[in-house]
C-alpha positions in Angstrom: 129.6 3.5 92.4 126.4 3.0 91.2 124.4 6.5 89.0 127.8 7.6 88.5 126.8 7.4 84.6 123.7 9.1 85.2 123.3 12.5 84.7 121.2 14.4 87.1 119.7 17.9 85.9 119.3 20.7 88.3 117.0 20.8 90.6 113.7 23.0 89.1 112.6 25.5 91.3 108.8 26.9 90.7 108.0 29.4 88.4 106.3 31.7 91.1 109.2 32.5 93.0 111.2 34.6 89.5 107.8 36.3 89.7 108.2 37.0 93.7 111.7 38.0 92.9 110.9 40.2 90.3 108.0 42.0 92.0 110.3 42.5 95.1 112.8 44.3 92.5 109.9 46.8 91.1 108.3 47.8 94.8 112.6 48.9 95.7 112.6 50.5 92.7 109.4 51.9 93.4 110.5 52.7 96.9 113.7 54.5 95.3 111.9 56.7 92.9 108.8 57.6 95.7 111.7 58.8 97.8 113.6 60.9 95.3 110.4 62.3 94.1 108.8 63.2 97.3 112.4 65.0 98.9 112.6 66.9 95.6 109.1 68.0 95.4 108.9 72.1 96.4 113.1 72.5 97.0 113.6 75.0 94.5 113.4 78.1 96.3 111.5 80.9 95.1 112.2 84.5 94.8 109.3 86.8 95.9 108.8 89.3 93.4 109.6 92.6 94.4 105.9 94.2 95.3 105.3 91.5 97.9 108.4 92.3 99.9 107.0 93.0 103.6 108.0 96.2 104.5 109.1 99.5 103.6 112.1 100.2 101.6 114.9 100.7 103.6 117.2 103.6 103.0 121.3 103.9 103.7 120.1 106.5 105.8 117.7 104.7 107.5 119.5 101.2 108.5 122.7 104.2 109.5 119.7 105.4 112.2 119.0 102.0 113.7 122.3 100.7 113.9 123.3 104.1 116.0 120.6 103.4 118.2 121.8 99.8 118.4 125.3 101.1 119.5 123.6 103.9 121.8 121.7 101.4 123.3 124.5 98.6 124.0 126.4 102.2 125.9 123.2 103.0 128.4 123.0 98.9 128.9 126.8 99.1 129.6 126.1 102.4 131.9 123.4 101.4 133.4 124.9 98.1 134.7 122.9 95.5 132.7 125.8 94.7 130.8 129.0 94.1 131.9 132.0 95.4 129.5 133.1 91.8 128.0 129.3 91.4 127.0 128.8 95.1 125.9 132.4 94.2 123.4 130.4 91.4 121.9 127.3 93.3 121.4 129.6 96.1 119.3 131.0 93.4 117.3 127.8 92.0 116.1 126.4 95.2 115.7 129.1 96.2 113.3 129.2 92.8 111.5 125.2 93.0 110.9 125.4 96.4 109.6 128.4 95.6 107.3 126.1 92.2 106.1 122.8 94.4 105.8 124.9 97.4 104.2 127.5 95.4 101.6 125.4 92.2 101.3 127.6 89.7 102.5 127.3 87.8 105.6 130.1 88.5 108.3 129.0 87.2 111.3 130.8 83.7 111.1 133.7 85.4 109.8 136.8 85.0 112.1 138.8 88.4 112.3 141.4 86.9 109.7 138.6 85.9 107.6 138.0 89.8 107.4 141.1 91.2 106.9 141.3 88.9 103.6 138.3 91.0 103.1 137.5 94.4 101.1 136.3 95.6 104.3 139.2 96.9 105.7 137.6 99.8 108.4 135.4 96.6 109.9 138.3 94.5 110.1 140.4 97.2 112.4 137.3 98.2 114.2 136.6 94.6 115.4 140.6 94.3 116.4 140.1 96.9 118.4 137.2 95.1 120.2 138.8 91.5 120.9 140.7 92.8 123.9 137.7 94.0 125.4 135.7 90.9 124.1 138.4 88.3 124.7 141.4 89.2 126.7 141.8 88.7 130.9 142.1 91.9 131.2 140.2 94.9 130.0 140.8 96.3 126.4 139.8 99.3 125.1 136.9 101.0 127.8 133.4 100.7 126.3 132.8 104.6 125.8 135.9 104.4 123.3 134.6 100.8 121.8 131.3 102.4 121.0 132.8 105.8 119.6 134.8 103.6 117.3 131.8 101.7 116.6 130.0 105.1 115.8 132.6 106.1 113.8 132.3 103.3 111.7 128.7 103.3 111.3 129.0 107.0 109.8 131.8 106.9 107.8 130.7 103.7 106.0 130.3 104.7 102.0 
């Protein structure tokens, strides 16, 4: 065949389109450090310092007094017939979880009752058994008088 001595070099391709290329490479690595810099930007969360907490400082005592009322409350809802006795269960059980969370510091609303029983908080644990038949079961558990008596119970003997 005929040119099949000849060598052919490669075809040369204009010296614009490496520049293109490369400028394409810097605006996605431009792209990649605007968005890691502009999601990070503010994230670390701040700590107020103590003097501009909003409100006053909240005694043992004092969060004891507004949980009773919570429970005493969640009884004349219950008595009064704005809350039926499955509902008024629930209501106990948060109440007891928030004041254990606002009392001890550590959050036991999302914890499952075997999640607390691994727990050092043994009294909540056994209160809130006591509440799943009347919060759970077909039939009714433990009357609401005796759930909130427990739950006042719990409330005053916490340390």
């Amino acid at each position: 065949m005929p040119g099949d001595s000849e060598f052919f070099p490669p075809v040369q391709y204009l010296p614009w389109w490496g520049i293109i290329g490369f400028v394409l490479l810097l605006v996605v690595a431009g792209w990649y450090v605007f968005l890691f810099v502009s999601t990070r930007a503010g994230r670390v969360p701040t700590r107020p310092a103590e003097d501009q907490l909003a409100g006053p400082l909240r005694t043992a005592e004092t969060v004891r007094m507004e949980y009773l009322e919570l429970i005493d409350r969640t009884r004349r809802e219950h008595a009064s017939g704005r809350v039926d006795s499955r509902e008024a269960h629930h209501q106990l059980s948060q109440i007891l979880r928030s004041y254990v969370a606002e009392r001890e510091g550590q959050q036991t609303m999302q914890m499952t009752l075997k999640d607390l029983r691994g727990t050092r908080f043994t009294p909540l644990a056994q209160a809130v058994e006591k509440l799943y038949p009347g919060a759970f079961g077909v039939r009714a558990g433990v009357s609401v008088d005796r759930a909130v008596d427990e739950a006042k119970r719990l409330v005053t003997t916490w340390h």
